[in-house]
C-alpha positions in Angstrom: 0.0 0.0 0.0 1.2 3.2 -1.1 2.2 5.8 1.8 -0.7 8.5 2.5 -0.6 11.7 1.0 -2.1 15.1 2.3 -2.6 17.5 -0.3 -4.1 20.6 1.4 -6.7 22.3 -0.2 -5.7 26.4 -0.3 -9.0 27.6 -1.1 -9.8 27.1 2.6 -6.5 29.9 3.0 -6.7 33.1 4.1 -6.0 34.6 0.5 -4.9 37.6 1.8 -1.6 35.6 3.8 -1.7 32.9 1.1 2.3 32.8 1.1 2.5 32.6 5.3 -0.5 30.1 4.7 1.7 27.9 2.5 4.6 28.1 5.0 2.2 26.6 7.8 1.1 23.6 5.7 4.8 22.9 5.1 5.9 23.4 8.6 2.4 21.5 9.4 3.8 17.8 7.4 1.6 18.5 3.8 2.9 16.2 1.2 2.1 19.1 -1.5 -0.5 21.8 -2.1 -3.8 21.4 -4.0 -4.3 24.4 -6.0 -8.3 24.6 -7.4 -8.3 26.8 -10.4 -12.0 27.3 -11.6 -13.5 29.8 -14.1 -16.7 30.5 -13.8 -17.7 28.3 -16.7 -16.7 24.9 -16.0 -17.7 25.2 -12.8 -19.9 28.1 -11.0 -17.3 30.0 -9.3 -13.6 32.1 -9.9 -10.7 31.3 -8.0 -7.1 31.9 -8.8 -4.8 31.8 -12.4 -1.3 31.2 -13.6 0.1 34.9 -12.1 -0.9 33.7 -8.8 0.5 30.0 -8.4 3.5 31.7 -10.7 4.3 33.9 -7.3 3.4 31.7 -4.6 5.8 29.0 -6.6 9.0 30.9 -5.0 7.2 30.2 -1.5 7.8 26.6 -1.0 9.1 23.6 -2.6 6.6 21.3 -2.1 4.5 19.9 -5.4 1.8 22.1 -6.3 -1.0 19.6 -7.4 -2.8 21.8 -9.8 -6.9 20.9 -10.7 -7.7 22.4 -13.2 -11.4 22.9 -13.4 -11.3 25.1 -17.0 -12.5 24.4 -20.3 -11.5 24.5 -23.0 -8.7 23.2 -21.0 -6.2 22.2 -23.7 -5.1 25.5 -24.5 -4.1 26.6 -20.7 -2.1 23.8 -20.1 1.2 25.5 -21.0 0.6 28.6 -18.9 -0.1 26.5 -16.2 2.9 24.3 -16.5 5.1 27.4 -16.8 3.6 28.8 -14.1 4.7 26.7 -11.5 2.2 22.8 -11.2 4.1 19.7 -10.6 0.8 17.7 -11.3 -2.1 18.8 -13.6 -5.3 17.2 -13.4 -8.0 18.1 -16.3 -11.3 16.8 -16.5 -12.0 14.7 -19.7 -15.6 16.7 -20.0 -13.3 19.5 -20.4 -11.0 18.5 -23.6 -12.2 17.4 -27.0 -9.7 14.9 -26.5 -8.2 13.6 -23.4 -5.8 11.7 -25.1 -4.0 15.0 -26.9 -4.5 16.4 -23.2 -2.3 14.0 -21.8 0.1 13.9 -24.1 0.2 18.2 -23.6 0.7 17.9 -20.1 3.5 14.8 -20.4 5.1 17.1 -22.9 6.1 20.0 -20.1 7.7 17.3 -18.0 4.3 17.0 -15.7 2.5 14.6 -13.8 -1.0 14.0 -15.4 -4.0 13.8 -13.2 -7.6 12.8 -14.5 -10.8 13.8 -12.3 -14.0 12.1 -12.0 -17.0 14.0 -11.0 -19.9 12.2 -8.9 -21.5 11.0 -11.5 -18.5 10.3 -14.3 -18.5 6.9 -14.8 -14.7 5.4 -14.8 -15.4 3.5 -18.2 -14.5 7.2 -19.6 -10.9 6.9 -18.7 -10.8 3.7 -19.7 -8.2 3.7 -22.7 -6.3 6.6 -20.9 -5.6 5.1 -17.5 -2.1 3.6 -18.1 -1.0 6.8 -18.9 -2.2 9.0 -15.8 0.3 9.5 -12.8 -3.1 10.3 -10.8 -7.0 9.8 -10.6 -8.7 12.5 -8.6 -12.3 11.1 -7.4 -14.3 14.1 -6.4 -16.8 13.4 -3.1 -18.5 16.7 -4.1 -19.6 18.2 -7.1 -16.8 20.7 -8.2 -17.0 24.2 -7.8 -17.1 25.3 -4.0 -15.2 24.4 -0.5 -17.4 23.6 2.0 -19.3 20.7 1.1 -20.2 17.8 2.5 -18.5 14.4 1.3 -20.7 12.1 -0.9 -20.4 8.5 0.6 -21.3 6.8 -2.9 -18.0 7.9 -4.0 -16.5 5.4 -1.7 -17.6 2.1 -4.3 -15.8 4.1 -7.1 -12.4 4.6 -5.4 -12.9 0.7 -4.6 -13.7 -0.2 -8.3 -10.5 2.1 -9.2 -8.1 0.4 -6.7 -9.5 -2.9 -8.3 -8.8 -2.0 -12.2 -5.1 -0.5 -10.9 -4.7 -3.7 -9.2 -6.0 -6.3 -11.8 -3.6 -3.9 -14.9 -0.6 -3.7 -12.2 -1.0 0.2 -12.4 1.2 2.4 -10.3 -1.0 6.0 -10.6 -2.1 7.4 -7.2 -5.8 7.7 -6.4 -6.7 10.9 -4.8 -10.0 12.1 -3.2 -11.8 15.3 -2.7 -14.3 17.0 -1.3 -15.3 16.8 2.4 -12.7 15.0 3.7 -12.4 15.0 7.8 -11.8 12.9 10.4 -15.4 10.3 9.9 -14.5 9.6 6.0 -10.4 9.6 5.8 -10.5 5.8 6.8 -13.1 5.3 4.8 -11.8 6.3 1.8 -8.2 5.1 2.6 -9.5 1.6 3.4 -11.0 1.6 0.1 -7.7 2.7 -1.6 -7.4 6.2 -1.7 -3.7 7.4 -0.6 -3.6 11.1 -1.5 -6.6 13.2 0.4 -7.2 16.7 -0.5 -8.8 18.8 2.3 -9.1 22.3 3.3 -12.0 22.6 5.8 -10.6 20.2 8.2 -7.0 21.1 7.6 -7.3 24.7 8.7 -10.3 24.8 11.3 -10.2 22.2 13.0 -8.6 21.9 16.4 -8.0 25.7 16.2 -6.8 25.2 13.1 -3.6 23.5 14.4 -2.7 22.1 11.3 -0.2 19.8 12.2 -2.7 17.8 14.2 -5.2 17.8 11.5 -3.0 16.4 8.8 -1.4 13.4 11.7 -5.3 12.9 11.8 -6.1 12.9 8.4 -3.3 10.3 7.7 -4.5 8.0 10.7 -0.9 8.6 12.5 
């Protein structure tokens, strides 16, 4: 079993300390740092763009996992690569063809993530899947922190773990979307090892991050 992952979520930051905020999560044990980038058409809200992750990218060196919740997504993979993401996950509803994607993101030198809404089936990543460094399975529907986790998910991560298992796969399987401390055993148990969460990360226990993320990983 692969070692669990905590990929903090920084739309739960303070944006206005975003660069202190990235220094506690670091000092705190995160593994790397989930970046959301939405634009108001893929998904309902705005969040941040390549300026932003280009500046924060001198503030640590941990991985910046980037999700990009775009479309069309194709033609902003290069700004984000240049910006500053280790890992870029796309969406296939979001490319004309994931395949091209892939190879986009592959050709920058960068991990390639795929995410799977609620209610994408894993049959559309199908001929892709060998070729992914990362699956992102989202417990809520994309597009605001907040929410609360979706326990059907759980039989899709299971299904995943089973397929990476059968092809002896090596990509991660990462989760987001409500994660705390009632569904991160949950999820790992069904073979999730990276967990994105913001929420819990930052509020909880006073927002002693530390603690939350030795919590999140079961330590």
């Amino acid at each position: 079993m692969k070692k669990i992952q905590i990929s903090p979520s920084i739309l739960s930051a303070d944006f206005g300390q975003l660069a202190s905020e990235i220094k506690r999560l670091e000092d705190g044990g995160a593994d790397m740092i989930h970046v959301d980038v939405m634009d108001g058409h893929f998904v309902p809200n705005l969040t941040i763009g390549p300026p932003v992750i280009n500046r924060l990218r001198n503030c640590t060196k941990l991985p910046f996992d980037v999700h990009l919740m775009i479309t069309p997504v194709h033609k902003y993979i290069k700004d984000y690569a240049a910006a500053g993401a280790d890992i870029i996950t796309i969406h296939p509803e979001a490319t004309n063809n994931l395949k091209d994607s892939i190879e986009h993101i592959k050709s920058f030198k960068k991990k390639v993530g795929v995410s799977l809404n609620p209610d994408t089936k894993i049959d559309i990543i199908e001929e892709v899947i060998s070729e992914v460094d990362l699956v992102l399975v989202m417990s809520v529907f994309p597009g605001f922190g907040g929410q609360k986790f979706m326990p059907e998910v759980v039989d899709k991560i299971k299904n995943l773990k089973k397929e990476k298992d059968k092809k002896n796969l090596n990509f991660d399987i990462e989760v987001d979307g409500g994660i705390n401390f009632q569904n991160n055993k949950i999820v790992i148990e069904a073979g999730a090892n990276i967990l994105v969460s913001g929420t819990t990360i930052f509020k909880e226990n006073n927002g002693n991050i530390k603690k939350n993320i030795d919590a999140l990983k079961l330590i």
